[in-house]
C-alpha positions in Angstrom: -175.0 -62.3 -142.1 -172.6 -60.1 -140.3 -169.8 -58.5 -142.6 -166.5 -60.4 -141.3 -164.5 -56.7 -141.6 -166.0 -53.2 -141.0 -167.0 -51.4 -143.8 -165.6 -48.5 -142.3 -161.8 -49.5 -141.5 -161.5 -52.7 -143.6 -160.7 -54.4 -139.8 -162.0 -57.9 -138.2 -163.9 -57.4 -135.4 -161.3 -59.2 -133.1 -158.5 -56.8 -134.6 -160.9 -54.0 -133.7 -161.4 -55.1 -130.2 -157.3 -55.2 -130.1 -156.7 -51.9 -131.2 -156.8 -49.9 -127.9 -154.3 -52.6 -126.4 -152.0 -52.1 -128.8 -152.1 -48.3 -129.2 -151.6 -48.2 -125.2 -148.4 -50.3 -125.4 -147.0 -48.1 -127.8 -147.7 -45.1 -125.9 -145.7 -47.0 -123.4 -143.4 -47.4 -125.3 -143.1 -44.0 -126.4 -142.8 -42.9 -122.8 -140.1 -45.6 -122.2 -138.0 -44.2 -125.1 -138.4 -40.7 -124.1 -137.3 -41.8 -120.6 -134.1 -43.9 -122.1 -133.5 -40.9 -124.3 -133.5 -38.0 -121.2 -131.2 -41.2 -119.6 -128.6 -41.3 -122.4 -128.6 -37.5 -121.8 -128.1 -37.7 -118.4 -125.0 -39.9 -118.9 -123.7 -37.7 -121.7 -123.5 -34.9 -119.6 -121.9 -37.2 -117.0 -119.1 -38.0 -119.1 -118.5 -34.9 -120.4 -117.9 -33.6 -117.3 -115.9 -36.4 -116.6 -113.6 -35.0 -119.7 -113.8 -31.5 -118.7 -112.4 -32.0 -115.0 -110.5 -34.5 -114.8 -106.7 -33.5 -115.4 -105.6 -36.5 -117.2 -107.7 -37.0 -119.9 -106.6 -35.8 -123.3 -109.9 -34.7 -123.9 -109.6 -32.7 -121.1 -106.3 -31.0 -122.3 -107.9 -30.3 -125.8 -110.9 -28.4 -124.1 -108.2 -26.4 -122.1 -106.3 -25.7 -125.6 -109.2 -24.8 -127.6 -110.4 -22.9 -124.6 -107.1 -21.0 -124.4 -107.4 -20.1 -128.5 -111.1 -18.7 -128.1 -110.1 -16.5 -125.2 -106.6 -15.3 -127.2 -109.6 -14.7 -130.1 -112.1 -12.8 -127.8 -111.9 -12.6 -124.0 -115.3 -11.8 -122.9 -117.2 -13.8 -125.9 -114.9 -17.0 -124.3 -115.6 -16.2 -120.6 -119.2 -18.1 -121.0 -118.2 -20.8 -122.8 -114.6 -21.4 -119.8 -117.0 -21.6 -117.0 -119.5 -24.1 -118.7 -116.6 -26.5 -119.2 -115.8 -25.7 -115.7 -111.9 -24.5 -116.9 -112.6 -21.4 -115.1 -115.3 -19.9 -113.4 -117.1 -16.9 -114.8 -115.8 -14.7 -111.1 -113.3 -11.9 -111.0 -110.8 -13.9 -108.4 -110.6 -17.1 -110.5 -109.9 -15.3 -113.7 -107.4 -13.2 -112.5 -105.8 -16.3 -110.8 -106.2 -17.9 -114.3 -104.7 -15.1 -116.0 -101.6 -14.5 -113.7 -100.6 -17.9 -114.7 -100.9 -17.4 -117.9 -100.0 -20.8 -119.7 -100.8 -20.7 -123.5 -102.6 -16.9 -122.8 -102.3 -14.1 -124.8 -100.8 -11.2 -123.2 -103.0 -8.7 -125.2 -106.4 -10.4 -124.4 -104.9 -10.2 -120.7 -104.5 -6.9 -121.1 -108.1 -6.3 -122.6 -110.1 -7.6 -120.1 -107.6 -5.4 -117.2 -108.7 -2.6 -119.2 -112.0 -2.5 -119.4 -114.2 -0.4 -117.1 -116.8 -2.6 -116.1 -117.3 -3.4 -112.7 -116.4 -7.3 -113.5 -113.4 -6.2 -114.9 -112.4 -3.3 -112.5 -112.5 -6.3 -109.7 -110.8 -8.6 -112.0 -108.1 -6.0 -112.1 -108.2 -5.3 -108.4 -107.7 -9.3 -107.8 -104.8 -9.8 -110.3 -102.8 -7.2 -109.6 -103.1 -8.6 -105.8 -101.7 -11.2 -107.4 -97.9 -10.2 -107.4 -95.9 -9.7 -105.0 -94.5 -6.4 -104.6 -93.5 -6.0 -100.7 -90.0 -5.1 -100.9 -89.4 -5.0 -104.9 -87.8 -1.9 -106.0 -90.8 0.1 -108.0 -89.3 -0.1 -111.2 -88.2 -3.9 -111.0 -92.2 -4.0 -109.3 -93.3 -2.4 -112.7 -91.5 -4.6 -114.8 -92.7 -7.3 -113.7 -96.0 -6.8 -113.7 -96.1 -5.4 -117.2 -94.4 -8.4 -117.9 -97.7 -10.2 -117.1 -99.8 -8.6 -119.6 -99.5 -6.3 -122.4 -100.9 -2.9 -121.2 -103.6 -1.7 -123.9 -102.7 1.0 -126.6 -105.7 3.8 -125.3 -104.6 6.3 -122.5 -107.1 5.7 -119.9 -107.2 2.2 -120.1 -103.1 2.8 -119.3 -103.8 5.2 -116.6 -106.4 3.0 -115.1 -104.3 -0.2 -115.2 -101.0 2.2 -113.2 -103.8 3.7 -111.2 -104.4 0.4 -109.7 -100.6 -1.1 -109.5 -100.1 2.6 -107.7 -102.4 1.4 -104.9 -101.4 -2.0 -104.6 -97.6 -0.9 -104.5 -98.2 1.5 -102.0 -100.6 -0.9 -99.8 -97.2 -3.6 -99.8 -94.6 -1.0 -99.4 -96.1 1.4 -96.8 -93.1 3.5 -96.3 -92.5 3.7 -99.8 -95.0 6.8 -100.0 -98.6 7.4 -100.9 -100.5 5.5 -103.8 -100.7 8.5 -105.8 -96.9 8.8 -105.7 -96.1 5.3 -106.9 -99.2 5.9 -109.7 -97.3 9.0 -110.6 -93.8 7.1 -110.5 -94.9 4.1 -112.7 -96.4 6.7 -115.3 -93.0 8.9 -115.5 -91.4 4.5 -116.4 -93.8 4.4 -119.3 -93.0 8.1 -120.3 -89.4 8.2 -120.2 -89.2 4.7 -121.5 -90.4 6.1 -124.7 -88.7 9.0 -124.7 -85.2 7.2 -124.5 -85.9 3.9 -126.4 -88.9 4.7 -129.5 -86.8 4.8 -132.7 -89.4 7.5 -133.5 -88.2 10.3 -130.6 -84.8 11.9 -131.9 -84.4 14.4 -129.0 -83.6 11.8 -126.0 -83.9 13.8 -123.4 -80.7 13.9 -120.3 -81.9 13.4 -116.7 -81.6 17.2 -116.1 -84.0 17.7 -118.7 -86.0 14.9 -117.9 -86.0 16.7 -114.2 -86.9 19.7 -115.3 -90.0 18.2 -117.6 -91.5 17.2 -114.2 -91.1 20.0 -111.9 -94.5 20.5 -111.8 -95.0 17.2 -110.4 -92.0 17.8 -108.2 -93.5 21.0 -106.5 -97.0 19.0 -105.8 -95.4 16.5 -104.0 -96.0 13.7 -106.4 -92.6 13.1 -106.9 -89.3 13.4 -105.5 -86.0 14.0 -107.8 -84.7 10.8 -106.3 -87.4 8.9 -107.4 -87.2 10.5 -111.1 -83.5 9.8 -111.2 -83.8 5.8 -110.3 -86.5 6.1 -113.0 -84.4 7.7 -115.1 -81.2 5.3 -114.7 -83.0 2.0 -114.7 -84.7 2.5 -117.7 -82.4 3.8 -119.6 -79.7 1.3 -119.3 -82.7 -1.2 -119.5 -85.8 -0.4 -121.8 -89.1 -2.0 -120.8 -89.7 -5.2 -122.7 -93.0 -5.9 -124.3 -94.0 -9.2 -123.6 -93.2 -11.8 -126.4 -97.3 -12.7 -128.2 -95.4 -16.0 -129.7 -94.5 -17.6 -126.5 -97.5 -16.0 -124.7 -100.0 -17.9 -127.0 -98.3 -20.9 -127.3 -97.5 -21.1 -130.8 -95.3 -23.9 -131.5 -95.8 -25.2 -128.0 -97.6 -28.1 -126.7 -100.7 -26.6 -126.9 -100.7 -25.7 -130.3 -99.5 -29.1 -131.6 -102.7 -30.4 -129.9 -105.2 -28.3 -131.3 -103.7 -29.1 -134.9 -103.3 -33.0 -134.0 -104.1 -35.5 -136.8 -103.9 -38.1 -134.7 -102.3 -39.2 -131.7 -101.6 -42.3 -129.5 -99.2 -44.7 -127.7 -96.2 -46.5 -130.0 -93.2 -48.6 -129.8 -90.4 -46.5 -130.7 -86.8 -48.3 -131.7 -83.3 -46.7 -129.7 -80.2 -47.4 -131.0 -78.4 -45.5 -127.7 -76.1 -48.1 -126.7 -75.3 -45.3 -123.4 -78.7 -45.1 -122.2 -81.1 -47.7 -124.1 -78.8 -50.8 -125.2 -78.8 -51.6 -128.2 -82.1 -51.9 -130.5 -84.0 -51.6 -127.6 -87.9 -50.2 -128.3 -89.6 -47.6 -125.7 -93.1 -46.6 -125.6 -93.7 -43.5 -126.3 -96.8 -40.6 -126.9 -97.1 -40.3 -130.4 -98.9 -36.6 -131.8 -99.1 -36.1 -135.8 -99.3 -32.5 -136.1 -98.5 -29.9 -139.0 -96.5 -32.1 -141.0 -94.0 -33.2 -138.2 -94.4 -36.1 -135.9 -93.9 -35.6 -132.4 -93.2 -38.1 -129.3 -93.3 -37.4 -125.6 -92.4 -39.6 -122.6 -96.0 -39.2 -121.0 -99.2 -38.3 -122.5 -99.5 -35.1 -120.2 -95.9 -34.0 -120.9 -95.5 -30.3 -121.8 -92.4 -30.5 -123.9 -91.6 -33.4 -126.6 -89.2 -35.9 -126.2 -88.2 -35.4 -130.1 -89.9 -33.9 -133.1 -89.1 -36.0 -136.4 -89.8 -33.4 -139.4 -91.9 -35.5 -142.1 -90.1 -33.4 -145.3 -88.8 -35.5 -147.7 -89.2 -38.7 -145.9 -91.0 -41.9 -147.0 -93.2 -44.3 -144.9 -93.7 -48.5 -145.5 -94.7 -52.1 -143.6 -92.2 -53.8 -142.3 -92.1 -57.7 -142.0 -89.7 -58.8 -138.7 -89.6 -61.8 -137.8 -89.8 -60.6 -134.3 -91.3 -57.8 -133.9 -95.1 -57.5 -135.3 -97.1 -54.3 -136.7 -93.5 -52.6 -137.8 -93.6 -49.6 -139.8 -90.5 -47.7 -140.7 -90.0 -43.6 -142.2 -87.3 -43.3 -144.1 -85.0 -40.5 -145.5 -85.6 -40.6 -150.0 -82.0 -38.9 -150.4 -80.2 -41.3 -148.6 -79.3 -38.5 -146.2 -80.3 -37.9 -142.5 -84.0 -37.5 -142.0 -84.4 -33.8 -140.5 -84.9 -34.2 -136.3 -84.2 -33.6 -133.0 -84.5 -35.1 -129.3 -84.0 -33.9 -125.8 -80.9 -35.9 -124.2 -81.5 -37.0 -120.6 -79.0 -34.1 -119.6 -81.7 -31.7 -121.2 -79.6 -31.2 -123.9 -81.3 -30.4 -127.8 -79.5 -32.7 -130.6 -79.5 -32.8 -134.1 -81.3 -36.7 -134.8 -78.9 -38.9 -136.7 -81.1 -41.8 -138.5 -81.8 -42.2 -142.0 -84.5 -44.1 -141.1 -87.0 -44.4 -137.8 -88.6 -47.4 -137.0 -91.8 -47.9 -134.8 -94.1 -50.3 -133.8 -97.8 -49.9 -133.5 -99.9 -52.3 -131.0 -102.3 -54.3 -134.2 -102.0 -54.7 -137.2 -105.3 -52.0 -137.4 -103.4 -49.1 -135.8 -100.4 -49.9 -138.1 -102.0 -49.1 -141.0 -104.5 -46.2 -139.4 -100.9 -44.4 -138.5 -99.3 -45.3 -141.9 -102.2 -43.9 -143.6 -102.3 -41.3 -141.0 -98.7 -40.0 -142.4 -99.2 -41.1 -145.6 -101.8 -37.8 -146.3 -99.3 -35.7 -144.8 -96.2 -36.5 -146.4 -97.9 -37.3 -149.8 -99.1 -40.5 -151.6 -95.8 -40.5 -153.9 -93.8 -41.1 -150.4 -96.1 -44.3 -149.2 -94.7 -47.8 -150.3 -96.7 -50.5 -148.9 -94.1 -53.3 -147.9 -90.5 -53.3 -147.1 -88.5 -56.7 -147.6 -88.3 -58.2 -144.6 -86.0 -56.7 -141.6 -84.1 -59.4 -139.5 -84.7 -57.2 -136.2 
């Protein structure tokens, strides 16, 4: 009698005869998951680029910060990484566009990639210095405010090369001014003399005769005329050349750095006691950023500048339980004092916050205690009490 299960796979014949079915389906399958996988992907990359380009999106405003910071950290390392998240395109005219305006840029990295010499960046430098306008702009003023723009490298020919090029440009918009080589010439003598008569290090300051008579060699080519020297000469010396600020230029303390250090962020009911503009106990909606031990609020999501910054230093944060108003927390000051803060009037003016105590209102009870907790890690756990009695507003 026939063996019910082979000898050689411990298998019934009718489990034999199903094998190939079932090894088929599940190379189906695995084809089916493959092709839901490459799907997922598909829609991944959708959505990012969603995030990337659309303006509104905070993830898109965290890709433009962070970005910013890697070009700030290393211009041509970043330049790959901009294009694939389509904030700017890896071509000399949209960079120098991108770096004319500047937002959140440092002025140094600006000035690194305009003084490079390779052909990308020799473009780059032809395109942004196209950029300003210079038609009818005294030189020096010209000069000034395109240095202001950037911060011109420390090595001499990357200088030269930079005035070179602002020499041709000034020369193309202002053709009665005189030849490019003249207004090259004329912006290097505003670098010179600006160092002559305003580095703490040069004790010999040089008058305008002397300062003359330094360039008469330059004079008798033609390169220069005395007029020229001598509005060189006067401008700059009642007003040195000002090295643009590196703070401002990357954004530290601005919008853009709150961001990138953002513990969390999101929409809350804020209470107004401004019986002017509010009413009384009236509660606005307001963007919400936790950031670097302060918490910040803006009108809109996309605003640039903060409404009001509430410093999170000495300060205490609890539940409250209102009868008619749900999901309340409050911070409060633990000297009895003013909490430290300010807000933006609505005549733009910056005022010293008054309160002793804020209180806000999150939408559940689930983001409640996600933004108390939130704080809580900032400020401390000695500064978190769970429940305050309850608050009749």
């Amino acid at each position: 009698m026939a063996s019910r299960y082979s000898e050689r796979n411990g298998m019934s014949e009718s489990e034999k005869m199903t094998l190939p079915k079932v090894r088929k389906r599940k190379a189906q399958l695995v084809d089916e998951i493959e092709a839901l996988k490459n799907e997922v992907r598909e829609v991944d990359e959708e959505l990012d680029q969603v995030y990337y380009t659309h303006p509104k999106s905070k993830e898109y405003h965290k890709i433009v910060v962070n970005g910013r910071k890697k070009f700030n950290q290393d211009p041509w390392k970043a330049l790959d990484w901009l294009a694939s998240r389509n904030i700017v395109a890896k071509e000399p005219h949209a960079l120098a566009v991108w770096m004319k305006a500047g937002e959140g840029l440092s002025k140094s990295a600006i000035g690194e990639v305009l003084g490079d010499n390779r052909p990308f960046a020799l473009e780059t430098l032809d395109l942004f210095t196209r950029e300003h306008r210079l038609h009818d702009v005294p030189i020096v003023a010209a000069l000034r405010q395109y240095l202001f723009s950037f911060r011109l490298p420390g090595e001499s020919q990357k200088i030269d090369r930079i005035l070179i090029k602002f020499g041709e440009i000034y020369a193309e918009q202002n053709p009665e001014y005189g030849s490019a080589d003249q207004a090259h010439t004329v912006a290097y003598s505003c670098i010179m003399v600006n160092t002559l008569l305003h580095n703490p290090n040069v004790k010999d300051k040089p008058s305008l005769a002397k300062y003359i008579e330094m360039n008469e060699d330059l004079i008798a080519r033609g390169s220069i005329t005395i007029e020229q020297l001598t509005e060189v000469y006067e401008s700059v010396s009642l007003s040195q050349f000002k090295i643009p600020d590196e703070v401002a230029a990357s954004g530290k303390g601005s919008v853009n750095d709150i961001l990138l250090h953002a513990e969390r962020e999101g929409w809350l009911f804020k209470q107004s006691s401004n019986p002017v503009f509010s009413g009384p106990l009236s509660w606005k909606k307001r963007w919400f950023v936790l950031s670097e031990n302060c918490l910040y609020y803006f009108d809109q999501m996309t605003d640039k500048e903060p409404k009001g910054i509430i410093t999170l230093a000495n300060v205490g944060i609890r539940k409250v339980d209102a009868p008619t108003r749900q999901h309340m927390f409050e911070i409060y000051s633990l000297s009895d004092g003013q909490i430290k803060a300010c807000k933006t009037e609505q005549d733009g003016r910056l005022v010293e916050g008054r309160h002793s105590i804020y209180r806000i209102c999150a939408v559940n009870d689930e983001d409640m205690r996600s933004w108390i907790n939130a704080i809580s890690r900032v400020m401390g756990p000695q500064q978190h009490t769970l429940t305050r009695p309850k608050s009749t507003h």
